[in-house]
N, C-alpha and C positions, 0 to 999 in steps of 0.2 A: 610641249613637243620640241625635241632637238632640231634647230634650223637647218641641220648638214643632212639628217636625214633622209633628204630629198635627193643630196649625192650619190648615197648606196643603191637608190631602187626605190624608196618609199615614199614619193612623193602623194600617195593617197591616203598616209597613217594622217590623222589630224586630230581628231575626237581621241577623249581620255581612253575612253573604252578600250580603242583601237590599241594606243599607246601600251597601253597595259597588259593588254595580252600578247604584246607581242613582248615585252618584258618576261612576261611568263613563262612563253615557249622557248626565251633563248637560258633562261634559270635553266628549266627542266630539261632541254638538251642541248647542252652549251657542250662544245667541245673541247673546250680546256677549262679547266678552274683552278684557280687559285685560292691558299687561305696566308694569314700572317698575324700574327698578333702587337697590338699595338699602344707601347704606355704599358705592358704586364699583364692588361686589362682586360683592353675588347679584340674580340675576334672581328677580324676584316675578310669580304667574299670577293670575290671576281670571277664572273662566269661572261665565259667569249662564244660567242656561234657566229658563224660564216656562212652568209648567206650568199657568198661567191669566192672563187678563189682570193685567197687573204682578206675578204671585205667584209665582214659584218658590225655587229654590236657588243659593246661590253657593258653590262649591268655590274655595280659596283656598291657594296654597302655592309653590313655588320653583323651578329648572329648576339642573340640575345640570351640571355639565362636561361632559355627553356629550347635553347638552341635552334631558333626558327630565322631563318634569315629575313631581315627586313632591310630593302634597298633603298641608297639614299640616291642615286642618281647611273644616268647610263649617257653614252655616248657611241655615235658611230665612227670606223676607225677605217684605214684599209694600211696595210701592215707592209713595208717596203722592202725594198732589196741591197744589198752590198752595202757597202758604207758611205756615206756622205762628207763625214769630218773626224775626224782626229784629233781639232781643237778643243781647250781644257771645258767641261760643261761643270755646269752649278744646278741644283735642284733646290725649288722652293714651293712651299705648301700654297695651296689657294685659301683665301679664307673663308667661303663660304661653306665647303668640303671637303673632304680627306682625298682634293684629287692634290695631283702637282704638274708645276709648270717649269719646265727647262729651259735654263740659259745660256748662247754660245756664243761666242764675238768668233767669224768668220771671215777672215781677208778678203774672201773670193768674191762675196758680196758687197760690204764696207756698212754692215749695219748687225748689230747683235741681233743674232736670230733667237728668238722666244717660240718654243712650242710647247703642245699638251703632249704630258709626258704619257706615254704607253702602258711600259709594263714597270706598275707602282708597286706591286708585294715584290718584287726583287729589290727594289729599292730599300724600301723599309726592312728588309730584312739584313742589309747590307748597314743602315743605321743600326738596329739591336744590337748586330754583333762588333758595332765597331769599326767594322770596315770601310776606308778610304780609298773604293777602287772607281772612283772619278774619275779620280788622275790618269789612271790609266785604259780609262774604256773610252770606245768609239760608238759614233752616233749613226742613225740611217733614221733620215726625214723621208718621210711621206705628207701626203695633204688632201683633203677636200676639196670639192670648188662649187659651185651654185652658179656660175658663168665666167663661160670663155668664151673666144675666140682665135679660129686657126689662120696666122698669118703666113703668107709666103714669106721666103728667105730673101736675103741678102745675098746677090752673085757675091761667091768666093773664090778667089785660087786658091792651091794650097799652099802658097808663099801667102797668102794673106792672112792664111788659117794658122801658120805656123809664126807669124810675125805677132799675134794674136795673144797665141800661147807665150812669146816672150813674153812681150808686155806685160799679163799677167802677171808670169814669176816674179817681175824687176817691180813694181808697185807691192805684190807680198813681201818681198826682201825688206822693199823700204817702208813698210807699214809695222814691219816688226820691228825694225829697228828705231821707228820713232816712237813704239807702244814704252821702248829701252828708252826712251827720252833720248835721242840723239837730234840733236837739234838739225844737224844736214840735212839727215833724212826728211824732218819736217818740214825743212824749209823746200828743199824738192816735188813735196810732194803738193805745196801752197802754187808753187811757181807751174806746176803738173795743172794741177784744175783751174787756173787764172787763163792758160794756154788753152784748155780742152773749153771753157766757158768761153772766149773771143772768136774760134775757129767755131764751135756752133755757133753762136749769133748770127754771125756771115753768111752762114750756110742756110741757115734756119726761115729764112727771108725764102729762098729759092726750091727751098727742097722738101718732102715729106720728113716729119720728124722722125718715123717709124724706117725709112730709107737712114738715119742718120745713129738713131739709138738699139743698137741689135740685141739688147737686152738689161732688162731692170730688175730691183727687186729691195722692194721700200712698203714701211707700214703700210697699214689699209685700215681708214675708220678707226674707232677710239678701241677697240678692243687688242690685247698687243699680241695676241699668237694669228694675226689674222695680214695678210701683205697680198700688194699688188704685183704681179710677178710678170717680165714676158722671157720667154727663154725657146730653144732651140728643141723638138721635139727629137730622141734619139729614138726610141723607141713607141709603137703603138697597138693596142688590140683589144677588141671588145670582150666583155663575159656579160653573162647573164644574172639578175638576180634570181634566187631561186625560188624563193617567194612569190612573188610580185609578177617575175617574167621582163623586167624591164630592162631595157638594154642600156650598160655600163663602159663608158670608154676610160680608158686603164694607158697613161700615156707616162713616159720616163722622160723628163724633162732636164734640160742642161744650162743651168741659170751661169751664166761664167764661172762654168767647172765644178760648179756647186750642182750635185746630181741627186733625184728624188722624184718621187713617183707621185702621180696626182690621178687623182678618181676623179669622174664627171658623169652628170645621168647623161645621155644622150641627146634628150629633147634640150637642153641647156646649154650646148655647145657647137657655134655658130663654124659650120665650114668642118672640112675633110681634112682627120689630122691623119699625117702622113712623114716617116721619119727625111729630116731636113726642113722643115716645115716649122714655122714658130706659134706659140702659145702663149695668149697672152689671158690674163684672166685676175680674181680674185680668189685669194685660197685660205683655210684655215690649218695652218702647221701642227702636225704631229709629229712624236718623235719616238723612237726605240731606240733604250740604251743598253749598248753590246757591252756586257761586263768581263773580263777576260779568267778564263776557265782555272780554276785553284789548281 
Protein backbone atom coordinates (compact mmCIF):
# COMPACT_ATOMS: atom_id res chain seq x y z
CA UNK A 1 0.00 0.00 0.00
CA UNK A 2 1.04 3.68 -0.96
CA UNK A 3 1.67 5.44 2.36
CA UNK A 4 0.11 9.01 0.91
CA UNK A 5 -2.96 7.27 0.28
CA UNK A 6 -4.38 8.15 3.36
CA UNK A 7 -3.83 11.82 2.00
CA UNK A 8 -6.48 11.45 -0.81
CA UNK A 9 -9.48 9.91 1.27
CA UNK A 10 -8.32 6.42 1.68
CA UNK A 11 -7.12 5.96 4.75
CA UNK A 12 -9.25 2.51 5.17
CA UNK A 13 -7.69 0.75 1.77
CA UNK A 14 -5.09 -1.61 3.60
CA UNK A 15 -5.66 -5.37 2.61
CA UNK A 16 -4.15 -6.47 -1.02
CA UNK A 17 -7.68 -7.07 -2.05
CA UNK A 18 -8.75 -3.66 -1.26
CA UNK A 19 -5.64 -2.23 -2.99
CA UNK A 20 -6.36 -4.11 -6.03
CA UNK A 21 -9.60 -3.26 -6.91
CA UNK A 22 -9.41 -0.13 -6.52
CA UNK A 23 -6.45 -0.41 -9.06
CA UNK A 24 -8.93 -1.88 -11.09
CA UNK A 25 -11.68 0.65 -11.09
CA UNK A 26 -9.31 3.52 -11.77
CA UNK A 27 -7.76 1.15 -15.17
CA UNK A 28 -11.32 0.66 -16.18
CA UNK A 29 -12.53 4.22 -15.64
CA UNK A 30 -9.64 6.44 -15.56
CA UNK A 31 -10.33 9.61 -17.03
CA UNK A 32 -7.34 10.32 -18.83
CA UNK A 33 -4.87 7.81 -20.30
CA UNK A 34 -1.99 7.84 -21.68
CA UNK A 35 0.34 5.48 -24.06
CA UNK A 36 4.21 5.94 -25.15
CA UNK A 37 6.55 3.72 -26.39
CA UNK A 38 9.80 3.07 -24.96
CA UNK A 39 13.41 1.64 -26.22
CA UNK A 40 11.32 0.86 -29.84
CA UNK A 41 9.98 -1.91 -27.78
CA UNK A 42 7.47 -1.86 -25.01
CA UNK A 43 4.46 -0.16 -24.83
CA UNK A 44 3.98 2.08 -21.46
CA UNK A 45 0.13 2.80 -19.91
CA UNK A 46 -1.06 5.58 -17.72
CA UNK A 47 -4.55 5.64 -16.52
CA UNK A 48 -5.61 8.68 -14.07
CA UNK A 49 -9.01 8.87 -12.19
CA UNK A 50 -10.01 11.65 -9.88
CA UNK A 51 -11.58 10.84 -7.01
CA UNK A 52 -12.01 14.67 -6.23
CA UNK A 53 -11.33 17.73 -8.10
CA UNK A 54 -7.60 17.21 -9.32
CA UNK A 55 -6.96 14.40 -6.75
CA UNK A 56 -6.83 10.89 -7.45
CA UNK A 57 -4.71 8.02 -8.60
CA UNK A 58 -2.38 7.10 -11.38
CA UNK A 59 -1.69 3.33 -12.16
CA UNK A 60 1.23 3.08 -14.19
CA UNK A 61 2.79 0.04 -16.31
CA UNK A 62 3.31 -1.79 -19.74
CA UNK A 63 1.01 -3.76 -22.34
CA UNK A 64 2.41 -7.12 -23.34
CA UNK A 65 2.41 -9.16 -26.72
CA UNK A 66 -0.92 -10.13 -26.43
CA UNK A 67 -1.76 -6.50 -25.60
CA UNK A 68 -3.10 -6.91 -22.09
CA UNK A 69 -1.83 -4.30 -19.75
CA UNK A 70 -0.10 -5.43 -16.64
CA UNK A 71 0.75 -2.68 -14.04
CA UNK A 72 4.00 -2.16 -12.35
CA UNK A 73 3.00 0.42 -9.76
CA UNK A 74 0.48 3.30 -8.95
CA UNK A 75 0.65 6.40 -6.94
CA UNK A 76 -1.68 9.16 -5.47
CA UNK A 77 -1.31 12.69 -6.92
CA UNK A 78 -3.27 15.89 -6.43
CA UNK A 79 -2.37 18.00 -9.66
CA UNK A 80 -1.64 21.90 -8.85
CA UNK A 81 -2.20 25.24 -10.12
CA UNK A 82 -0.22 28.20 -11.92
CA UNK A 83 3.31 27.90 -11.96
CA UNK A 84 5.70 27.62 -9.24
CA UNK A 85 9.43 27.93 -10.94
CA UNK A 86 10.87 28.90 -14.14
CA UNK A 87 14.10 27.56 -12.72
CA UNK A 88 16.18 25.16 -15.22
CA UNK A 89 14.70 21.41 -14.07
CA UNK A 90 16.66 17.97 -14.94
CA UNK A 91 14.84 14.62 -15.07
CA UNK A 92 16.08 11.29 -13.97
CA UNK A 93 14.83 7.70 -13.95
CA UNK A 94 14.23 5.87 -10.53
CA UNK A 95 15.71 2.62 -10.45
CA UNK A 96 13.45 0.47 -9.30
CA UNK A 97 10.72 1.63 -11.99
CA UNK A 98 9.92 3.45 -15.11
CA UNK A 99 8.78 6.22 -12.86
CA UNK A 100 10.98 9.61 -12.65
CA UNK A 101 12.17 12.11 -10.35
CA UNK A 102 12.66 15.86 -10.97
CA UNK A 103 15.39 18.17 -10.21
CA UNK A 104 15.35 22.12 -9.32
CA UNK A 105 17.75 24.24 -7.46
CA UNK A 106 15.32 27.14 -6.23
CA UNK A 107 16.71 30.51 -4.70
CA UNK A 108 13.51 31.17 -3.07
CA UNK A 109 14.04 28.23 -0.73
CA UNK A 110 18.11 27.80 -0.71
CA UNK A 111 17.73 23.92 -1.16
CA UNK A 112 17.35 21.88 -4.63
CA UNK A 113 13.93 20.88 -4.63
CA UNK A 114 13.64 17.01 -5.78
CA UNK A 115 10.03 15.76 -6.75
CA UNK A 116 7.90 12.79 -8.19
CA UNK A 117 7.63 13.77 -11.63
CA UNK A 118 3.83 13.75 -12.81
CA UNK A 119 3.12 13.58 -16.28
CA UNK A 120 6.06 10.79 -17.56
CA UNK A 121 4.69 9.77 -21.26
CA UNK A 122 5.20 13.56 -22.09
CA UNK A 123 8.44 13.35 -21.00
CA UNK A 124 9.43 10.25 -22.71
CA UNK A 125 7.99 11.14 -25.66
CA UNK A 126 9.89 14.53 -25.70
CA UNK A 127 13.32 11.91 -25.23
CA UNK A 128 12.26 9.68 -28.49
CA UNK A 129 11.90 12.59 -30.48
CA UNK A 130 14.92 14.48 -29.46
CA UNK A 131 13.62 17.17 -27.90
CA UNK A 132 15.22 19.63 -25.42
CA UNK A 133 12.34 21.47 -24.03
CA UNK A 134 13.73 21.59 -20.43
CA UNK A 135 15.14 24.39 -20.99
CA UNK A 136 12.42 26.05 -21.58
CA UNK A 137 9.45 24.57 -19.59
CA UNK A 138 8.03 25.78 -16.33
CA UNK A 139 7.35 23.79 -13.25
CA UNK A 140 3.89 23.69 -10.87
CA UNK A 141 4.61 21.70 -7.53
CA UNK A 142 1.90 20.21 -5.63
CA UNK A 143 2.35 17.75 -2.55
CA UNK A 144 0.97 15.37 -0.05
CA UNK A 145 0.95 15.54 3.62
CA UNK A 146 0.19 12.69 6.41
CA UNK A 147 0.41 15.70 9.18
CA UNK A 148 0.13 19.12 9.80
CA UNK A 149 -0.42 21.73 11.58
CA UNK A 150 -2.24 25.34 11.41
CA UNK A 151 -0.16 28.02 13.05
CA UNK A 152 -1.17 31.61 13.59
CA UNK A 153 0.63 34.40 11.83
CA UNK A 154 3.25 36.76 12.41
CA UNK A 155 1.79 40.59 13.04
CA UNK A 156 2.78 42.30 9.91
CA UNK A 157 2.62 45.74 8.37
CA UNK A 158 2.81 46.12 5.03
CA UNK A 159 6.19 48.08 5.14
CA UNK A 160 7.26 44.77 6.85
CA UNK A 161 5.68 42.66 4.02
CA UNK A 162 7.25 44.75 1.49
CA UNK A 163 10.77 45.12 3.29
CA UNK A 164 10.29 41.19 3.17
CA UNK A 165 9.94 41.01 -0.57
CA UNK A 166 13.15 43.17 -0.82
CA UNK A 167 15.16 41.16 0.91
CA UNK A 168 14.28 38.27 -1.00
CA UNK A 169 15.01 39.84 -4.41
CA UNK A 170 18.72 41.18 -2.98
CA UNK A 171 19.74 37.36 -1.64
CA UNK A 172 18.28 35.98 -5.27
CA UNK A 173 20.43 38.54 -7.15
CA UNK A 174 23.32 37.56 -4.82
CA UNK A 175 22.81 33.85 -4.88
CA UNK A 176 22.98 34.00 -8.74
CA UNK A 177 25.58 35.65 -8.81
CA UNK A 178 27.76 33.52 -6.61
CA UNK A 179 26.11 30.17 -8.40
CA UNK A 180 28.55 32.67 -11.53
CA UNK A 181 31.32 32.18 -8.89
CA UNK A 182 31.62 35.88 -7.90
CA UNK A 183 33.41 35.69 -4.96
CA UNK A 184 31.62 39.30 -3.46
CA UNK A 185 28.58 37.78 -3.84
CA UNK A 186 29.77 34.92 -1.75
CA UNK A 187 31.43 36.50 0.67
CA UNK A 188 28.19 38.66 1.38
CA UNK A 189 26.15 36.14 1.49
CA UNK A 190 28.85 34.23 4.38
CA UNK A 191 28.81 37.69 6.31
CA UNK A 192 24.53 37.45 5.70
CA UNK A 193 24.19 34.14 7.72
CA UNK A 194 26.98 34.77 10.40
CA UNK A 195 24.74 38.11 11.05
CA UNK A 196 21.18 36.20 10.92
CA UNK A 197 22.91 33.09 13.15
CA UNK A 198 24.24 35.81 16.30
CA UNK A 199 20.87 37.93 16.07
CA UNK A 200 18.88 34.53 16.44
CA UNK A 201 20.89 33.15 19.22
CA UNK A 202 20.21 36.42 21.25
CA UNK A 203 16.78 36.16 20.60
CA UNK A 204 16.41 32.51 20.80
CA UNK A 205 17.06 32.57 24.57
CA UNK A 206 13.81 34.91 25.16
CA UNK A 207 11.47 34.15 22.41
CA UNK A 208 9.47 31.35 20.63
CA UNK A 209 11.44 30.13 17.78
CA UNK A 210 8.22 29.83 15.51
CA UNK A 211 7.64 33.86 16.74
CA UNK A 212 11.26 34.33 15.16
CA UNK A 213 11.31 31.81 11.86
CA UNK A 214 8.05 32.59 9.59
CA UNK A 215 9.08 30.12 7.40
CA UNK A 216 11.10 26.94 6.23
CA UNK A 217 11.63 24.44 3.90
CA UNK A 218 14.48 21.54 4.27
CA UNK A 219 14.65 17.69 3.73
CA UNK A 220 12.54 15.32 5.78
CA UNK A 221 13.75 11.80 6.61
CA UNK A 222 16.07 9.79 4.40
CA UNK A 223 13.75 9.64 1.38
CA UNK A 224 14.65 12.95 -1.05
CA UNK A 225 11.31 14.05 -2.63
CA UNK A 226 9.81 14.24 0.93
CA UNK A 227 10.52 18.00 3.20
CA UNK A 228 9.53 19.68 6.23
CA UNK A 229 7.93 22.82 5.24
CA UNK A 230 6.07 25.68 7.19
CA UNK A 231 4.73 28.48 5.03
CA UNK A 232 1.88 31.10 4.94
CA UNK A 233 -1.39 29.65 3.86
CA UNK A 234 -2.81 31.96 0.92
CA UNK A 235 -5.45 30.02 0.08
CA UNK A 236 -7.99 27.16 1.58
CA UNK A 237 -11.00 24.77 0.92
CA UNK A 238 -12.29 21.51 1.54
CA UNK A 239 -13.52 18.73 -1.27
CA UNK A 240 -14.76 15.49 -0.73
CA UNK A 241 -13.53 12.13 -1.75
CA UNK A 242 -15.90 10.44 -3.86
CA UNK A 243 -15.34 7.30 -2.95
CA UNK A 244 -14.77 7.02 0.48
CA UNK A 245 -16.86 10.44 1.37
CA UNK A 246 -13.90 11.60 3.47
CA UNK A 247 -13.26 15.10 3.82
CA UNK A 248 -10.04 16.74 2.08
CA UNK A 249 -8.37 20.10 2.99
CA UNK A 250 -6.88 21.52 -0.29
CA UNK A 251 -4.72 24.60 0.98
CA UNK A 252 -2.11 26.82 -1.47
CA UNK A 253 0.78 27.50 0.51
CA UNK A 254 3.34 30.31 0.23
CA UNK A 255 6.93 28.81 1.28
CA UNK A 256 9.04 32.32 0.66
CA UNK A 257 7.41 33.01 -2.76
CA UNK A 258 7.72 29.52 -3.51
CA UNK A 259 3.80 28.75 -4.27
CA UNK A 260 2.02 25.06 -4.34
CA UNK A 261 -0.69 23.38 -3.30
CA UNK A 262 -0.78 20.72 -0.54
CA UNK A 263 -3.61 17.93 0.16
CA UNK A 264 -4.28 16.70 3.72
CA UNK A 265 -7.13 14.18 4.81
CA UNK A 266 -8.84 16.12 7.37
CA UNK A 267 -8.67 13.88 10.42
CA UNK A 268 -4.62 14.63 9.97
CA UNK A 269 -4.55 18.28 10.33
CA UNK A 270 -4.35 19.76 13.61
CA UNK A 271 -6.16 23.43 13.90
CA UNK A 272 -8.45 25.70 11.39
CA UNK A 273 -6.61 26.65 8.23
CA UNK A 274 -7.61 29.94 7.27
CA UNK A 275 -5.76 32.22 4.51
CA UNK A 276 -2.87 34.36 6.55
CA UNK A 277 -2.55 31.54 8.71
CA UNK A 278 0.74 29.30 8.64
CA UNK A 279 1.15 25.53 7.78
CA UNK A 280 3.40 23.76 9.07
CA UNK A 281 3.86 20.05 8.31
CA UNK A 282 5.68 17.11 6.43
CA UNK A 283 5.06 16.71 2.74
CA UNK A 284 5.91 14.45 -0.12
CA UNK A 285 6.68 16.82 -3.48
CA UNK A 286 5.24 16.29 -6.81
CA UNK A 287 5.58 17.98 -9.72
CA UNK A 288 4.10 18.89 -13.24
CA UNK A 289 6.17 19.88 -16.05
CA UNK A 290 4.51 22.62 -18.37
CA UNK A 291 6.31 21.98 -21.67
CA UNK A 292 5.74 25.08 -23.93
CA UNK A 293 3.25 24.51 -26.91
CA UNK A 294 5.19 23.79 -30.59
Amino acid sequence: MHSYLRAIGFENFKTRDEIQKLITKTVQEADTRSYVTKDGEKLLGEFCKDFADEIGICVCGEFNEEDKFLYDYYYPYIKGEGISTKEDIKIQRHAANESYAGICDDLRVGVTIIFYLQNMVPYIKNQNENNDLLKTASLTLSALSLKGTVMMPIAKTDRDKSFQRKRTREREKLMNKARKGDETAMESLSIEEMDTYSALSKQIKTTDVYTLVDNYFMPYGVECDQYAVMGEIEDCHETTNSLTGQTLEIMTINCNELIFNVCINKKDLLGEPQPGRRFKGTIWMQGFVNYPEN
